[in-house]
C-alpha positions as YAML, in Angstrom:
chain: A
units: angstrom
residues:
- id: 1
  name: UNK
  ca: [55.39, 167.33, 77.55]
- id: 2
  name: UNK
  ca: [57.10, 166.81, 80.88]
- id: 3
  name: UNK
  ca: [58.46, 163.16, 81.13]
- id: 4
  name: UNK
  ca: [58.30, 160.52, 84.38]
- id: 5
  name: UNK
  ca: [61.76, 160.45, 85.15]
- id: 6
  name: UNK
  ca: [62.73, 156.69, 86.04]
- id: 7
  name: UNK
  ca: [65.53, 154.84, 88.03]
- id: 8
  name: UNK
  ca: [66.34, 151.10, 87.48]
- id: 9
  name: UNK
  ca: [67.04, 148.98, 90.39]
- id: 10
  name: UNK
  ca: [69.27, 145.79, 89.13]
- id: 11
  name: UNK
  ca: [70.53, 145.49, 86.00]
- id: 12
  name: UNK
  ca: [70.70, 141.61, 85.56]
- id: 13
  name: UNK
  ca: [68.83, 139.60, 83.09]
- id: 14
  name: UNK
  ca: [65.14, 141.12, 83.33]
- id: 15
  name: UNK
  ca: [66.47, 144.06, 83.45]
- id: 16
  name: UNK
  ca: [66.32, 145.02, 79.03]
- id: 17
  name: UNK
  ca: [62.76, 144.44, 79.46]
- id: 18
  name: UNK
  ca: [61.96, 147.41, 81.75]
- id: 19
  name: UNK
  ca: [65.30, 149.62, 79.79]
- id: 20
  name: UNK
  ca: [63.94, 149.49, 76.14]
- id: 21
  name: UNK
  ca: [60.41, 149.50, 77.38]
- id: 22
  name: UNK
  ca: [60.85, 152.94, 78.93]
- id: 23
  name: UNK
  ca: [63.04, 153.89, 76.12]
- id: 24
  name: UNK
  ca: [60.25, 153.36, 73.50]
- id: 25
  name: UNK
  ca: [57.84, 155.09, 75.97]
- id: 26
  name: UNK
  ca: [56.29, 158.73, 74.77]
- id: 27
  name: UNK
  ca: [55.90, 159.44, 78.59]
- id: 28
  name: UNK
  ca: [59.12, 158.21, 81.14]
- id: 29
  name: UNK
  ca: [62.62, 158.59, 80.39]
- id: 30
  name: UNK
  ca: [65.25, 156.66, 81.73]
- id: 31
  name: UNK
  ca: [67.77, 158.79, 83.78]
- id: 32
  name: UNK
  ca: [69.44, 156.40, 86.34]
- id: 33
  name: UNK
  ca: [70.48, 152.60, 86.71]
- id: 34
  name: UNK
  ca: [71.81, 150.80, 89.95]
- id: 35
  name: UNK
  ca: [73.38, 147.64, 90.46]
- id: 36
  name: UNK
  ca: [75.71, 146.46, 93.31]
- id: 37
  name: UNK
  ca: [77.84, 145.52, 90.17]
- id: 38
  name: UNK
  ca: [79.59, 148.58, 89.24]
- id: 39
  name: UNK
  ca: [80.77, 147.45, 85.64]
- id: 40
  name: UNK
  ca: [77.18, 145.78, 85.11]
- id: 41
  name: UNK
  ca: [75.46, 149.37, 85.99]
- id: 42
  name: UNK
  ca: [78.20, 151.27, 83.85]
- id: 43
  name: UNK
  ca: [77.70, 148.91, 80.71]
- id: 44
  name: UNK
  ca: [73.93, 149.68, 81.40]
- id: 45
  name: UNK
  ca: [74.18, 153.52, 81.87]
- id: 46
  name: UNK
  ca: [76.51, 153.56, 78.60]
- id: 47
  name: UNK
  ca: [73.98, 151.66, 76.61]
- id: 48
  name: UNK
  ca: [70.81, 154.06, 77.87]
- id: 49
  name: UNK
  ca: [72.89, 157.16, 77.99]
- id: 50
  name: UNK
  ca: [71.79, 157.48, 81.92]
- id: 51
  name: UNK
  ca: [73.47, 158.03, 85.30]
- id: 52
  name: UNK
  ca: [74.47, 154.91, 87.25]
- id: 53
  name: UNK
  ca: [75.19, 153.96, 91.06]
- id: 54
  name: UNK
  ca: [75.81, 151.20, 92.83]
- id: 55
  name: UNK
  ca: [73.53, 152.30, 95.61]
- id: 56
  name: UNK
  ca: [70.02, 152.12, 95.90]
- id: 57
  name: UNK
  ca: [69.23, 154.46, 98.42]
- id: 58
  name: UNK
  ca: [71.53, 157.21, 96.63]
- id: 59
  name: UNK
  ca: [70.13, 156.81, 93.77]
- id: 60
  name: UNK
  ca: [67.09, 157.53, 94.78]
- id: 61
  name: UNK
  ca: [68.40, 160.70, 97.32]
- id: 62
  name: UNK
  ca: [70.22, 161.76, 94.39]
- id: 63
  name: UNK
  ca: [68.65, 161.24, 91.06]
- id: 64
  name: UNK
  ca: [65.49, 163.55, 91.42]
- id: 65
  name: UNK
  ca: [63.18, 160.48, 90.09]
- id: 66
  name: UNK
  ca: [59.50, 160.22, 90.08]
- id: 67
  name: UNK
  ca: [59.39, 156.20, 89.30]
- id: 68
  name: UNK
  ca: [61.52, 153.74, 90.31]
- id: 69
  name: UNK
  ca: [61.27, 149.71, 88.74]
- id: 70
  name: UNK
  ca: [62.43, 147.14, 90.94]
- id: 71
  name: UNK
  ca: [64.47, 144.27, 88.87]
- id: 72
  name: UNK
  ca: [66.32, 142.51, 92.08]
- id: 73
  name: UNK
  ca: [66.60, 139.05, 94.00]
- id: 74
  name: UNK
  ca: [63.42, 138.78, 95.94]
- id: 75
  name: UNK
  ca: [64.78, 139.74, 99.20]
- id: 76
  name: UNK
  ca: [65.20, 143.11, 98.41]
- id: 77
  name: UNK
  ca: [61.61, 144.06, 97.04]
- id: 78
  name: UNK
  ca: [60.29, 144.94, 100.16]
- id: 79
  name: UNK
  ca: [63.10, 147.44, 101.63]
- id: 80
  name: UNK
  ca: [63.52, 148.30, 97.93]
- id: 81
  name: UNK
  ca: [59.76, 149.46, 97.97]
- id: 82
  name: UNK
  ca: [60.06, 151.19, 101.35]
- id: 83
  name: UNK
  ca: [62.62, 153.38, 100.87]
- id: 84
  name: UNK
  ca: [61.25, 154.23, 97.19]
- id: 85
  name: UNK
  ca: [57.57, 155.25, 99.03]
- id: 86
  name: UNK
  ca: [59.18, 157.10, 101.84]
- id: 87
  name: UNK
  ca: [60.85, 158.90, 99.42]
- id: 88
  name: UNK
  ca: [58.03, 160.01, 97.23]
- id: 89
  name: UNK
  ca: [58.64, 157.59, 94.33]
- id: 90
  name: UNK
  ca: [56.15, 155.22, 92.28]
- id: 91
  name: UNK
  ca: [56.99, 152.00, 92.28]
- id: 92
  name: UNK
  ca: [56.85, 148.91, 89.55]
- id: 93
  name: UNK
  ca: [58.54, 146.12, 90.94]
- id: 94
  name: UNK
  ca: [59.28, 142.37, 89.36]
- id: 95
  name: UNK
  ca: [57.10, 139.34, 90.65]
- id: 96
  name: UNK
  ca: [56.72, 138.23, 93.32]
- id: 97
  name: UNK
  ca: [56.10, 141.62, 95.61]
- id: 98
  name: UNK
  ca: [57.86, 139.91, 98.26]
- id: 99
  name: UNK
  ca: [59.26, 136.84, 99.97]
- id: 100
  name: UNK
  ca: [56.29, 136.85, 102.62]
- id: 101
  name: UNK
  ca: [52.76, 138.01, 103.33]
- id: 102
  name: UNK
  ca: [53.70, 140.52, 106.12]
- id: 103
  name: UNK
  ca: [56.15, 142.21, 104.18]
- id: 104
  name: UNK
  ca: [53.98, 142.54, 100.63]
- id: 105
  name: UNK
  ca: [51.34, 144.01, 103.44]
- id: 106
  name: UNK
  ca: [53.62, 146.38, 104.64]
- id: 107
  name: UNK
  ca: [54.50, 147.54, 101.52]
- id: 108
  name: UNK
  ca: [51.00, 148.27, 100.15]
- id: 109
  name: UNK
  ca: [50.08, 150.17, 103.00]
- id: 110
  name: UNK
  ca: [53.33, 152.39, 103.22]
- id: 111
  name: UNK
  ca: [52.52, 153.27, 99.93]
- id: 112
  name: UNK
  ca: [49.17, 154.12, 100.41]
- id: 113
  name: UNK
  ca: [50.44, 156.31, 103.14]
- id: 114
  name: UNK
  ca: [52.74, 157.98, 101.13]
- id: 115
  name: UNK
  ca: [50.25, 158.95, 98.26]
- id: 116
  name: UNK
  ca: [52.51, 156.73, 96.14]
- id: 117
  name: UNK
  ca: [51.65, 153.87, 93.05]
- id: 118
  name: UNK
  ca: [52.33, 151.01, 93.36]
- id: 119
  name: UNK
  ca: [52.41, 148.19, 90.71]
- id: 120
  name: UNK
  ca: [53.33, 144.65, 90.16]
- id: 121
  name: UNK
  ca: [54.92, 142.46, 87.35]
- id: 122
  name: UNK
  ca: [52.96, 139.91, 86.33]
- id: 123
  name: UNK
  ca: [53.09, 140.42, 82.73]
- id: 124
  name: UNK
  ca: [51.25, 137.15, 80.91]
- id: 125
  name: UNK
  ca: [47.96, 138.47, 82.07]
- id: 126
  name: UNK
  ca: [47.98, 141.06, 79.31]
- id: 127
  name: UNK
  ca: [49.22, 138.39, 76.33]
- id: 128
  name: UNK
  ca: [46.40, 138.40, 73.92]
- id: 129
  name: UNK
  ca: [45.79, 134.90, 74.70]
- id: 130
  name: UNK
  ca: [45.07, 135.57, 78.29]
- id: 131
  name: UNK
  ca: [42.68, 138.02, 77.31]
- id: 132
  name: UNK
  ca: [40.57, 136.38, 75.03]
- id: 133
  name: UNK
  ca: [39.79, 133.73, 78.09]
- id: 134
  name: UNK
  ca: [39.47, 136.24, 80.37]
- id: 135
  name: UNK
  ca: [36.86, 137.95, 78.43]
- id: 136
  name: UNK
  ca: [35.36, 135.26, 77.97]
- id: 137
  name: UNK
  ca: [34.43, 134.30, 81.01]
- id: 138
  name: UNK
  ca: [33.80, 137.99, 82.49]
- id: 139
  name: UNK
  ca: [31.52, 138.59, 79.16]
- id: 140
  name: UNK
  ca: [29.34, 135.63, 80.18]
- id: 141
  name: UNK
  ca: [30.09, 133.26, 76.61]
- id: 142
  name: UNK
  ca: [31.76, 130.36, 78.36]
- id: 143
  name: UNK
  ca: [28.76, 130.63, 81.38]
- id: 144
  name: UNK
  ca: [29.79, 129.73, 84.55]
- id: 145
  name: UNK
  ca: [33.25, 128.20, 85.57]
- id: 146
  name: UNK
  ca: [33.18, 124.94, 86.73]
- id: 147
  name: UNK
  ca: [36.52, 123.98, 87.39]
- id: 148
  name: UNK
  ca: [40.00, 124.64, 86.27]
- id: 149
  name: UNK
  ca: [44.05, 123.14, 86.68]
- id: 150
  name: UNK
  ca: [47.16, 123.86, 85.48]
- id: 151
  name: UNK
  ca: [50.61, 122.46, 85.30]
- id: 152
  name: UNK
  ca: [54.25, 123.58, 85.02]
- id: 153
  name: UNK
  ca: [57.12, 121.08, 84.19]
- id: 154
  name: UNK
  ca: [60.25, 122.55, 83.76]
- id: 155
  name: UNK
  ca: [63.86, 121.92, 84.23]
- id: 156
  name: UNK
  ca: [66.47, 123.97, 86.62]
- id: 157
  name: UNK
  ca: [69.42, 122.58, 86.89]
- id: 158
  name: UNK
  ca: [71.76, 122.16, 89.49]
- id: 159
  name: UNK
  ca: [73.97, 124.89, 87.56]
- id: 160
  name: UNK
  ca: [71.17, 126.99, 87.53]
- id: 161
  name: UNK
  ca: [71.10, 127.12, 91.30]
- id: 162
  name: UNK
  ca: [74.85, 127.22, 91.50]
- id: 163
  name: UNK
  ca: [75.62, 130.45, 88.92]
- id: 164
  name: UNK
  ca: [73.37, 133.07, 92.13]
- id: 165
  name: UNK
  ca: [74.08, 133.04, 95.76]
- id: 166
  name: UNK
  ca: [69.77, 133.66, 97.08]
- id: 167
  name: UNK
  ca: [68.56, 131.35, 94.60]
- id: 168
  name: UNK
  ca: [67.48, 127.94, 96.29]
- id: 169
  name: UNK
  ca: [67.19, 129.36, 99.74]
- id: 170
  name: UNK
  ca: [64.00, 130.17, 101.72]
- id: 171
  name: UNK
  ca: [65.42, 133.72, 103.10]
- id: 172
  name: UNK
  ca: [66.49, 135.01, 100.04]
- id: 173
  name: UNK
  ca: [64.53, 133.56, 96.80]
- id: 174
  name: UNK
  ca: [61.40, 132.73, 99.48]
- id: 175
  name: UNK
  ca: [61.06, 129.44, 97.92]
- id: 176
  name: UNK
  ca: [61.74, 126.96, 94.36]
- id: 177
  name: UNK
  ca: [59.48, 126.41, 91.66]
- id: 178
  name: UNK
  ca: [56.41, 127.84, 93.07]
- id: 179
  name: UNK
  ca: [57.48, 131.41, 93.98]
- id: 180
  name: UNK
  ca: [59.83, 131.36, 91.06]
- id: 181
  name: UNK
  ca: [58.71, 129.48, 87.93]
- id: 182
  name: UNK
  ca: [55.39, 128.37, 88.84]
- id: 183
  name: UNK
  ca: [53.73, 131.74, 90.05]
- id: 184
  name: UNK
  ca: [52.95, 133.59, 86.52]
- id: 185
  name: UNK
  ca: [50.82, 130.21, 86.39]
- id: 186
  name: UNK
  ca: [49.35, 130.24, 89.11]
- id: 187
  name: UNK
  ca: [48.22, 133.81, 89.23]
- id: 188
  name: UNK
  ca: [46.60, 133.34, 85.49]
- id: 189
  name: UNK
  ca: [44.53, 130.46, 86.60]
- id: 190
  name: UNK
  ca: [43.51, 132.46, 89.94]
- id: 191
  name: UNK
  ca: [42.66, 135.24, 87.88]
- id: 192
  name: UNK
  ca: [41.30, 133.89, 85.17]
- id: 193
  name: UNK
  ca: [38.50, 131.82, 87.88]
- id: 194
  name: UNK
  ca: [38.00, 135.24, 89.43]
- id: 195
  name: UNK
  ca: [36.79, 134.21, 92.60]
- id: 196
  name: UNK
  ca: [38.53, 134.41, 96.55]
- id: 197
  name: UNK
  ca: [40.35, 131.12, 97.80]
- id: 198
  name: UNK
  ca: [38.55, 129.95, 100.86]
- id: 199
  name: UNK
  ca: [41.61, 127.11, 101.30]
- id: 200
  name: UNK
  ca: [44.10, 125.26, 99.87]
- id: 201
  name: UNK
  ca: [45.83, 121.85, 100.53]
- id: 202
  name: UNK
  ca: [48.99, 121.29, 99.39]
- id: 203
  name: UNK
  ca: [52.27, 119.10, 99.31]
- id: 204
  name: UNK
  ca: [55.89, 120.77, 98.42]
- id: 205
  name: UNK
  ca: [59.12, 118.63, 98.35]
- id: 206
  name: UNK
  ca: [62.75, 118.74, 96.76]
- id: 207
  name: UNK
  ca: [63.32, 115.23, 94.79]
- id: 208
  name: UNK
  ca: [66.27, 116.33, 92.62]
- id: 209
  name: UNK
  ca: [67.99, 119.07, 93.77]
- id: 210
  name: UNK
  ca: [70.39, 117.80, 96.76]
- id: 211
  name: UNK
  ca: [72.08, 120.99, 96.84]
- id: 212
  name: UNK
  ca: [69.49, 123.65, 97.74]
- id: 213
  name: UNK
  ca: [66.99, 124.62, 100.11]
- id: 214
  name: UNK
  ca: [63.79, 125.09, 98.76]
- id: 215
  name: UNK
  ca: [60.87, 122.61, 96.84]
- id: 216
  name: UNK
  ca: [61.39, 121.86, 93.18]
- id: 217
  name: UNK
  ca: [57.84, 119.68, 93.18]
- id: 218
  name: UNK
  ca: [54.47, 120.84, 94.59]
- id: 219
  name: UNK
  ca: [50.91, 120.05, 94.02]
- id: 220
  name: UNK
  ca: [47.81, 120.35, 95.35]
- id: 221
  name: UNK
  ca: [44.34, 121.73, 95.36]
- id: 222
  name: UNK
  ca: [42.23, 125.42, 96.22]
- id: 223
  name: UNK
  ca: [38.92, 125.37, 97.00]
- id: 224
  name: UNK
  ca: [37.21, 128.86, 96.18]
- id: 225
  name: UNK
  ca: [34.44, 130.49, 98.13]
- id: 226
  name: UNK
  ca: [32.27, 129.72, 95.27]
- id: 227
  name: UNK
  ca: [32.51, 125.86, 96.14]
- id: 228
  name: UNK
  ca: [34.67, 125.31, 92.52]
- id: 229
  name: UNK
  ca: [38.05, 123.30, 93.05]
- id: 230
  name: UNK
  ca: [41.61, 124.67, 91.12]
- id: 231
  name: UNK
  ca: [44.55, 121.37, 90.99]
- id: 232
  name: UNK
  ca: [47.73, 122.82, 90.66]
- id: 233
  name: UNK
  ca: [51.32, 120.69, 89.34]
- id: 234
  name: UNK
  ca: [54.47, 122.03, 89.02]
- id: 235
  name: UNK
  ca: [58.23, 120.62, 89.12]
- id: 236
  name: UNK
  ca: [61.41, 121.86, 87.58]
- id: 237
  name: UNK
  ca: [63.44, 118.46, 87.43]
- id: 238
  name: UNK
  ca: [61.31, 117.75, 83.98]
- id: 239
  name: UNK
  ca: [63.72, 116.74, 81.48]
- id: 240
  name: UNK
  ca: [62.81, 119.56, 79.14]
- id: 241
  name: UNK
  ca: [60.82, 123.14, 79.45]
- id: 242
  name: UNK
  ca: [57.13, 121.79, 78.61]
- id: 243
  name: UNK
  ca: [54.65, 124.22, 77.98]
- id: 244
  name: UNK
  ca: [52.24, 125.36, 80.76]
- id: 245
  name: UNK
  ca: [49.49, 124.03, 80.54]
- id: 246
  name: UNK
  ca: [46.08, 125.85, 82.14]
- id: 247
  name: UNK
  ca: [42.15, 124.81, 82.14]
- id: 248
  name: UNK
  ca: [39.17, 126.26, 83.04]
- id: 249
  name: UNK
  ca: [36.22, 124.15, 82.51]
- id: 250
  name: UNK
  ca: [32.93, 125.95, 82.28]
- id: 251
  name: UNK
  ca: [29.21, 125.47, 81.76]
- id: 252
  name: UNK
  ca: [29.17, 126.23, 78.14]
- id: 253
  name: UNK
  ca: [32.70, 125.13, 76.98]
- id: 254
  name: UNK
  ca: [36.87, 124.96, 77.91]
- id: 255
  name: UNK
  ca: [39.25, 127.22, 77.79]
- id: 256
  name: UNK
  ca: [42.89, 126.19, 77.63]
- id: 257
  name: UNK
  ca: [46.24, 127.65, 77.54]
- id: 258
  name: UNK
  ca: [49.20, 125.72, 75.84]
- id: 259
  name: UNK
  ca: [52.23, 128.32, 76.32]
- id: 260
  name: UNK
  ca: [50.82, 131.63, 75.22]
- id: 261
  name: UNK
  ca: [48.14, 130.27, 72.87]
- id: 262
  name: UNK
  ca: [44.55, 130.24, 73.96]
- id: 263
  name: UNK
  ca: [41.86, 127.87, 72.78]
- id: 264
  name: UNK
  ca: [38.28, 127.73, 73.60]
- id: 265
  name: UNK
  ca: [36.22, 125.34, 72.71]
- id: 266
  name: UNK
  ca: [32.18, 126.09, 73.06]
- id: 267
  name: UNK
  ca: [29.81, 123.12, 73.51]
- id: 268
  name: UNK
  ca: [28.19, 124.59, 70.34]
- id: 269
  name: UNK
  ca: [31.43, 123.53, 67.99]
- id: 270
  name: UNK
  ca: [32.01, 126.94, 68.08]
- id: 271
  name: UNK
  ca: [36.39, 127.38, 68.56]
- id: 272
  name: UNK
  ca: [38.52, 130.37, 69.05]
- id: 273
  name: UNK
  ca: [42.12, 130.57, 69.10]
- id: 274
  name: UNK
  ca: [44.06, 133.17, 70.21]
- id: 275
  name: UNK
  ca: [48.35, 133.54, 69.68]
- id: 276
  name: UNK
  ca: [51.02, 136.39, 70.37]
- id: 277
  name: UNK
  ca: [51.38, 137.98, 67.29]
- id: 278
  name: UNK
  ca: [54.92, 137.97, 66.06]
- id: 279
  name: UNK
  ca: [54.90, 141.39, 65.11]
- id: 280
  name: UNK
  ca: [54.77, 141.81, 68.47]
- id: 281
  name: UNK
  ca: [58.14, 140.04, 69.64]
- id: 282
  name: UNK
  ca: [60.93, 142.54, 70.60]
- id: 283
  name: UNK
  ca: [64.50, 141.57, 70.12]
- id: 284
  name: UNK
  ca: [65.57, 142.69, 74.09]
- id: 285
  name: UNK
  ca: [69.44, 141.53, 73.46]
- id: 286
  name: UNK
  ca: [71.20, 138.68, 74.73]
- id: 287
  name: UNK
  ca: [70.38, 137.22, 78.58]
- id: 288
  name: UNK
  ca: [66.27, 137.93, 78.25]
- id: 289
  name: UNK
  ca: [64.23, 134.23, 78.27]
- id: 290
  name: UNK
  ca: [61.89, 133.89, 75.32]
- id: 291
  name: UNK
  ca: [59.15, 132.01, 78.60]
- id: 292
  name: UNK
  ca: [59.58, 135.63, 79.97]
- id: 293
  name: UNK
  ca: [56.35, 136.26, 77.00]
- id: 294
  name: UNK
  ca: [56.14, 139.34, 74.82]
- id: 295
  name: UNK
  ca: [53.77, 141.68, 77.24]
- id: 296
  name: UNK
  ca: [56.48, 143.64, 79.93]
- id: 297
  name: UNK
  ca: [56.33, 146.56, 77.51]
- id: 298
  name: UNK
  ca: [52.38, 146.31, 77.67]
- id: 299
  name: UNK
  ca: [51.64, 146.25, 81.54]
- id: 300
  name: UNK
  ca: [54.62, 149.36, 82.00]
- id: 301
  name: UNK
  ca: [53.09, 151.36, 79.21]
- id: 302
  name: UNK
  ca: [49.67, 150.34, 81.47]
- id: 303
  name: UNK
  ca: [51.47, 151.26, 84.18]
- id: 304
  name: UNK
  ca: [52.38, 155.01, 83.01]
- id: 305
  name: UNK
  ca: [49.21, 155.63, 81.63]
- id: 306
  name: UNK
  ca: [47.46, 155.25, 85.39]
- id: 307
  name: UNK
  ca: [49.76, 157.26, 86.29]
- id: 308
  name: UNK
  ca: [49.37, 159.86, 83.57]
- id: 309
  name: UNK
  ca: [45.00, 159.56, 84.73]
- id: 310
  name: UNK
  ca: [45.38, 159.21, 88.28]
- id: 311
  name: UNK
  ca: [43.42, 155.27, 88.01]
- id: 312
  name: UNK
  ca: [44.56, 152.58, 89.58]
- id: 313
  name: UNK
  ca: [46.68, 150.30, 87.93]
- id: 314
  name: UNK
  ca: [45.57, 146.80, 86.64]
- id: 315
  name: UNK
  ca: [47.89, 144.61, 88.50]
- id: 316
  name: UNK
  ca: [48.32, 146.81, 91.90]
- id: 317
  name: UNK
  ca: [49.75, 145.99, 95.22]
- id: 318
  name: UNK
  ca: [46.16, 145.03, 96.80]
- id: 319
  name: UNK
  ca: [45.85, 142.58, 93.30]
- id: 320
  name: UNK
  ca: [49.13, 140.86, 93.35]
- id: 321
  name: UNK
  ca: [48.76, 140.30, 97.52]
- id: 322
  name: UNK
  ca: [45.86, 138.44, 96.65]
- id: 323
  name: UNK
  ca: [48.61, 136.11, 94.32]
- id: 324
  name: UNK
  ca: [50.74, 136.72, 97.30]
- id: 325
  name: UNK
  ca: [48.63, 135.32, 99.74]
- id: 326
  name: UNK
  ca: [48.03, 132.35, 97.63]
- id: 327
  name: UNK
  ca: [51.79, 131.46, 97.28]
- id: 328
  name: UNK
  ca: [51.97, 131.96, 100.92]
- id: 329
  name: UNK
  ca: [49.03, 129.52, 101.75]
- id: 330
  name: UNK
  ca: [50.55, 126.50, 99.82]
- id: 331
  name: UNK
  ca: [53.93, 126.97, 101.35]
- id: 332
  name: UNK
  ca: [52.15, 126.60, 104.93]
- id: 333
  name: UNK
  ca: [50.02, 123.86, 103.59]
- id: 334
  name: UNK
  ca: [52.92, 121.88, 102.33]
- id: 335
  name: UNK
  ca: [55.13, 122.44, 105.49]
- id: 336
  name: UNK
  ca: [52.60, 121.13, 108.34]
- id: 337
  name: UNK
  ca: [50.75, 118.65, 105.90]
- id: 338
  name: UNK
  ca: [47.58, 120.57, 106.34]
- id: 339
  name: UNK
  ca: [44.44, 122.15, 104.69]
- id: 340
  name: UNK
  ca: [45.35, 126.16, 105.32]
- id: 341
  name: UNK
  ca: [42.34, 128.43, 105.05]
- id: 342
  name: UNK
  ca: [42.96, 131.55, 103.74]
...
């Protein structure tokens, strides 16, 4: 069976995820890696037995690829995904799609033009505890949501910020915590409410971190267009890594995430939990976060099999603009102190 032949973009600390993923696919091969780095791509080819280059656009003239997975500052996803579509080449790129609403725009429609896939990290939508509430609500048992919030209290430290050179600036990460830490968060609780934002009114501010650019607080609230309201918290000066918290409160119970680990709680007495198996944990090598989850290897291998059927995939460009839009929203909100419609 003929293989998708796949090119790595980045080899930095996300990058083992997409590597042994592919490698323990039945259906893509790796057979090129690129980073700007030339001893960090060479360590990388060596380890996958691939070809490396240091640049993007000749690994992609050169390689004869048919996918190509975007693992790069957040700058670069956009041109990244242009020249990959012009080209011919699916793309699976790392959250967020880009560092504004124009540019993720652009790039779903150049792919479109191009006849070309086009997917999009966010990987804790398919942990088993996301889909147990999501099912839940689609399926009708928790009746009709009410309400929801979530949090995110973290720690970055100035080190952190100090170890990249686009990290804590606006025209290279595209913001702090939200676009960064907060968004996998954020983009459960939209999806897991299912419903369009109609506004949202917001506050963003940098209390600890003297030294960058960006926000390291923000909170606020989005109104849907089904009238329900979604509060939102999220800082990175906490003194520890807290769990996320998220809730959605419906007519016939709650729902809440602690971490990965669901828990709903019917008005009945009725509870259902739901963890990440530990069977499921894979042992990526040093540099990979364990708040990075266990599901990467479960939205590519979703990935390839769309591609394999011709569907569209589950997280797509048009699905994570919607995400995109809502990052976008809050930054405007928080920046002229005003309620933004979307």
């Amino acid at each position: 069976m003929k293989k998708f032949k796949v090119g790595i973009i980045g080899c930095g600390n996300i990058f083992p995820m997409h590597a042994s993923s592919i490698q323990l696919s039945d259906v893509a091969e790796l057979v090129a890696v690129c980073d700007v780095k030339e001893e960090r791509a060479k360590q990388a080819a060596e380890k996958y037995n691939c070809n490396f280059y240091t640049s993007y656009e000749e690994m992609i003239d050169q390689a004869d690829l048919d996918v190509v997975h975007i693992c790069t500052p957040h700058y670069l996803h956009s041109p990244m995904t242009l020249y990959a579509a012009r080209k011919g080449k699916h793309i699976l790129t790392e959250k967020p799609m880009s560092i504004s609403t124009e540019d993720a725009k652009q790039m779903v429609d150049v792919c479109e033009e191009n006849g070309v896939t086009l997917g999009v990290i966010f990987q804790n939508r398919y942990n088993p505890g996301s889909q147990l509430i999501k099912n839940a609500i689609e399926d009708g048992s928790l009746g009709q949501v009410l309400g929801a919030k979530c949090s995110v209290t973290w720690n970055r430290s100035d080190e952190y910020y100090s170890l990249s050179d686009w990290k804590g600036t606006w025209d290279m990460e595209g913001g702090g915590v939200l676009i960064d830490q907060a968004i996998h968060t954020m983009d459960l609780m939209r999806w897991f409410v299912g419903q369009e934002i109609e506004y949202v009114d917001a506050q963003i501010g940098n209390r600890a971190h003297e030294k960058i650019e960006v926000e390291d607080s923000v909170e606020g609230v989005m109104k849907f267009k089904n009238g329900i309201f979604g509060g939102f918290f999220a800082v990175n000066y906490y003194s520890y890594d807290a769990p996320v918290e998220i809730e959605v409160h419906c007519v016939k119970g709650i729902a809440k995430m602690v971490a990965e680990r669901a828990t709903i709680k019917y008005n009945d007495g009725t509870e259902i939990t739901k963890d990440t198996n530990p069977n499921e944990v894979i042992d990526y090598g040093e540099g990979v976060k364990i708040y990075w989850g266990v599901s990467h290897m479960k939205q590519i291998r979703e990935y390839y099999d769309t591609l394999e059927t011709g569907k569209t995939p589950y997280i797509d460009g048009k699905e994570a603009l919607k995400t995109q839009e809502m990052i976008a929203g809050i930054y405007q909100s928080g920046k002229e102190n005003r309620r933004v419609y979307l």
